[in-house]
C-alpha positions as CSV (number, residue, x, y, z in Angstrom):
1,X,0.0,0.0,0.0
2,X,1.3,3.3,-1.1
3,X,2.0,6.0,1.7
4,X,0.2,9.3,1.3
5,X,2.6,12.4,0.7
6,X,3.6,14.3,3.0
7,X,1.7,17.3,2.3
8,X,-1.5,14.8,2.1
9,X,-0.4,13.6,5.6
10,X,-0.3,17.3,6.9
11,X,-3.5,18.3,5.6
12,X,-5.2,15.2,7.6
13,X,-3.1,16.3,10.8
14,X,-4.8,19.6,10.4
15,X,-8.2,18.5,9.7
16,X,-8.1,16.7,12.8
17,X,-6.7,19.4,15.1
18,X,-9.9,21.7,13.0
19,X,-12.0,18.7,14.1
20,X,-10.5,18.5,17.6
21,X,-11.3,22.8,18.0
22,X,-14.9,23.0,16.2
23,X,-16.2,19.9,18.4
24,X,-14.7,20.1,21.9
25,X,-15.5,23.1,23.7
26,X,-12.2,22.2,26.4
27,X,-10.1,22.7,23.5
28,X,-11.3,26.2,22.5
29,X,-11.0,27.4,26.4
30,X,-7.2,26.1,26.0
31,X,-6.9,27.7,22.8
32,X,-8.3,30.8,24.9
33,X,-5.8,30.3,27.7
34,X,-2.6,29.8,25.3
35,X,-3.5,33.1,23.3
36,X,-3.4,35.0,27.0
37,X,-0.3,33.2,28.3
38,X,1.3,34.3,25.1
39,X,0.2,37.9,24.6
40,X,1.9,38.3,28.4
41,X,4.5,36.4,27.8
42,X,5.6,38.9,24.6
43,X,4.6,41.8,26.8
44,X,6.4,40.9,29.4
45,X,9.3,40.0,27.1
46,X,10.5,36.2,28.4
47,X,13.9,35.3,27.6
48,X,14.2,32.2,25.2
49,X,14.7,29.7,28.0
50,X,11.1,30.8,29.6
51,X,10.1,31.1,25.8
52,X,10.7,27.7,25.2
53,X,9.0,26.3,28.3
54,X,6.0,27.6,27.4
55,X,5.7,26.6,23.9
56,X,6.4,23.3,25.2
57,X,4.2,23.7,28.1
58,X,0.7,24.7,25.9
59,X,1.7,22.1,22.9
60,X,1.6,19.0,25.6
61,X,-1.6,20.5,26.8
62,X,-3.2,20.5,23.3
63,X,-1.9,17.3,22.5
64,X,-3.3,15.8,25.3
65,X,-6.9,17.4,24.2
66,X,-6.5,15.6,20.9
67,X,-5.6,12.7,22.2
68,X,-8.8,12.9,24.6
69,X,-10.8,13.0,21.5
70,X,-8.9,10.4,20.0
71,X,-9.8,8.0,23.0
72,X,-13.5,9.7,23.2
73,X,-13.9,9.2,19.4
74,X,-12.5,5.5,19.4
75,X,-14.8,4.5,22.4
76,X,-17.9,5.6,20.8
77,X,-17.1,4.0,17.7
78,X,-16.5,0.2,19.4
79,X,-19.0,0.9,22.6
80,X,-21.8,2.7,21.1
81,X,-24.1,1.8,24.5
82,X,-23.0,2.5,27.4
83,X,-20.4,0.4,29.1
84,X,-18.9,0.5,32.5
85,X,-15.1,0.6,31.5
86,X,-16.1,2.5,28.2
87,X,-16.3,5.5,30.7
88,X,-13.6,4.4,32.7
89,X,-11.7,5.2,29.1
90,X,-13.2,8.3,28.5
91,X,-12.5,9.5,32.1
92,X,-9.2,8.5,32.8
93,X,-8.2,10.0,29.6
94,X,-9.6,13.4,30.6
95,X,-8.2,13.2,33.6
96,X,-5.1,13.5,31.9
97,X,-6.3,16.3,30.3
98,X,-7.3,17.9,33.2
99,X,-3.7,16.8,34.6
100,X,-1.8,18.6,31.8
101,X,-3.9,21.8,32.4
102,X,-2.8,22.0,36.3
103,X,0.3,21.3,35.7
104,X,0.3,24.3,32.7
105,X,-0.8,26.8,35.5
106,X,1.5,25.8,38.1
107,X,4.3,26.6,34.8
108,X,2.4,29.5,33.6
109,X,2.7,30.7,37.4
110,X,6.0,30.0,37.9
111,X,7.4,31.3,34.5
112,X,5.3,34.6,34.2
113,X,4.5,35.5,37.7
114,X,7.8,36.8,39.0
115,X,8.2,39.2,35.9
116,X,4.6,40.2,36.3
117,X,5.1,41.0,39.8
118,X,8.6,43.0,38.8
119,X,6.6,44.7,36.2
120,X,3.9,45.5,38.2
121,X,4.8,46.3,41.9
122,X,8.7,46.8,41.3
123,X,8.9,48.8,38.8
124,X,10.5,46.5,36.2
């Protein structure tokens, strides 16, 4: 079987991340979220180092939404009644979700806080 090409591969990558945004409303309030974390973060002009972290920080989050869907989508497709460890599926897997988000605002705090504070209250 012949592989797609690459630009073929891409545009299905996207079409699911469009998917992923137009049907799960989580997704949109993280999309939200990342858009304010980086409009401080260039206001507040991070170095590269805190840059980086927090590139890295709201990509893990937003794959972990589209890997929720993923698992959400899958599970509806092979339990389409409702099944006790369906749900455990679905619910462990946004629990990770909701793991990855903590964890981004412990990060976002701990990267963008102290500069907002020097910004802010010190002067900076």
């Amino acid at each position: 079987m012949r592989q797609p090409s690459f630009w073929r591969s891409v545009s299905h990558a996207w079409a699911g991340l469009v998917y992923t945004f137009h049907t799960q409303r989580n997704a949109r309030w993280h999309t939200i979220a990342a858009l304010a974390a980086i409009a401080l973060a260039s206001w507040l002009q991070l170095d590269a180092t805190r840059w980086a972290i927090l590139i890295l920080t709201i990509g893990a989050v937003c794959a972990g939404e589209t890997i929720n869907t993923t698992v959400e989508a899958l599970v509806d497709l092979l339990s389409p009644e409702w099944h006790e460890r369906a749900k455990v599926a679905k619910d462990v897997s946004a629990g990770a979700v909701l793991l990855l988000a903590i964890t981004a605002i412990a990060v976002g705090a701990l990267l963008l806080g102290p500069p907002l504070w020097a910004k802010l209250f010190a002067g900076g």
